[in-house]
N, C-alpha and C positions, 0 to 999 in steps of 0.2 A: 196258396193261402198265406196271405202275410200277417205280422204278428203287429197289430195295430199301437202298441205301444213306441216299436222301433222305426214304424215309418216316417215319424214328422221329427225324430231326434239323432242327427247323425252321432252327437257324443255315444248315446247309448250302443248304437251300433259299433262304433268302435272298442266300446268297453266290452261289449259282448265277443269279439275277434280277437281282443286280446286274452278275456279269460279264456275261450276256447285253444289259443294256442299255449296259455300257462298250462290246462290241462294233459295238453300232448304231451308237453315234457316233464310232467309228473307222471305218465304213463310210461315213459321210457325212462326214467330215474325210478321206476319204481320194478322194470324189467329188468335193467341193469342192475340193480341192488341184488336182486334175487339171483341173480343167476350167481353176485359174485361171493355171495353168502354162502348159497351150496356148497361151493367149493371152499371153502375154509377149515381145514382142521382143527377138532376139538381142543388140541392142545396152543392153538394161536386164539381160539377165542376168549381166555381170558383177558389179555393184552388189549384187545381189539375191544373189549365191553368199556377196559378203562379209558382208553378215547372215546368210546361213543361217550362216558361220563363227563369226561371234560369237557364236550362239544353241550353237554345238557347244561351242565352249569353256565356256559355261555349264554343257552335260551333262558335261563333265570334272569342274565343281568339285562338281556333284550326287556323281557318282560316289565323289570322292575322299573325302566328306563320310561318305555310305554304306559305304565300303568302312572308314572310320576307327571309324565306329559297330559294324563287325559283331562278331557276339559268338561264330554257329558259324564252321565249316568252311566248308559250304555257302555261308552269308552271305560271307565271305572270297573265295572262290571265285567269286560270280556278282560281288560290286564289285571284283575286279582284272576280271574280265572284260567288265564297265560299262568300265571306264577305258581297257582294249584299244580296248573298239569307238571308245569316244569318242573317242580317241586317230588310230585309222584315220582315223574321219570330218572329223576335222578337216584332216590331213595333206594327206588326198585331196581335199578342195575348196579347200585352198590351192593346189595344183599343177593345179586345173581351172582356175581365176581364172586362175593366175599365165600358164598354155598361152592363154587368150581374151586375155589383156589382151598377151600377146602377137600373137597375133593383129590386132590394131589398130597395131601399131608403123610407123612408115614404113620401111622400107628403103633 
């Protein structure tokens, strides 16, 4: 049974091959993270939170870049809401750092 929308549209079909193979290797970028994360000692994680922060603040200036670019509603709408998340992610893994690296203080 074929899916009546993609028969008479070769774009569509290709767009549909391509997502499927962006999905592969989000599957495997997302296997590979994991595996390399177990193995990470507690005492490298802090270090490692604050590149993942710096790699966030760069998804802000994607966003703020996107969201300056956009021309609908829609487009409007998903880059404030890039800028939310990024904005979260960032916040939130300054206050994981900031709780670890507390955690090592002498008392």
């Amino acid at each position: 049974m074929r899916i009546a929308i993609l028969e008479d549209d070769p774009d569509q079909i290709a767009l549909l091959k391509r997502w499927l193979a962006d999905d592969g290797h989000d599957v495997h970028a997302y296997l590979a993270g994991r595996e390399v994360i177990t193995k990470v000692p507690p005492t490298l994680h802090t270090p490692l939170m604050s590149g993942a922060n710096a790699i966030s603040g760069i998804s802000i200036v994607g966003a703020l870049v996107v969201a300056g670019r956009a021309e609908g509603t829609l487009q409007i709408v998903l880059g404030v809401a890039a800028i939310a998340m990024a904005t979260i992610n960032v916040i939130g893994g300054f206050m994981v750092t900031d709780r670890m690296l507390a955690m090592f203080k002498k008392r």
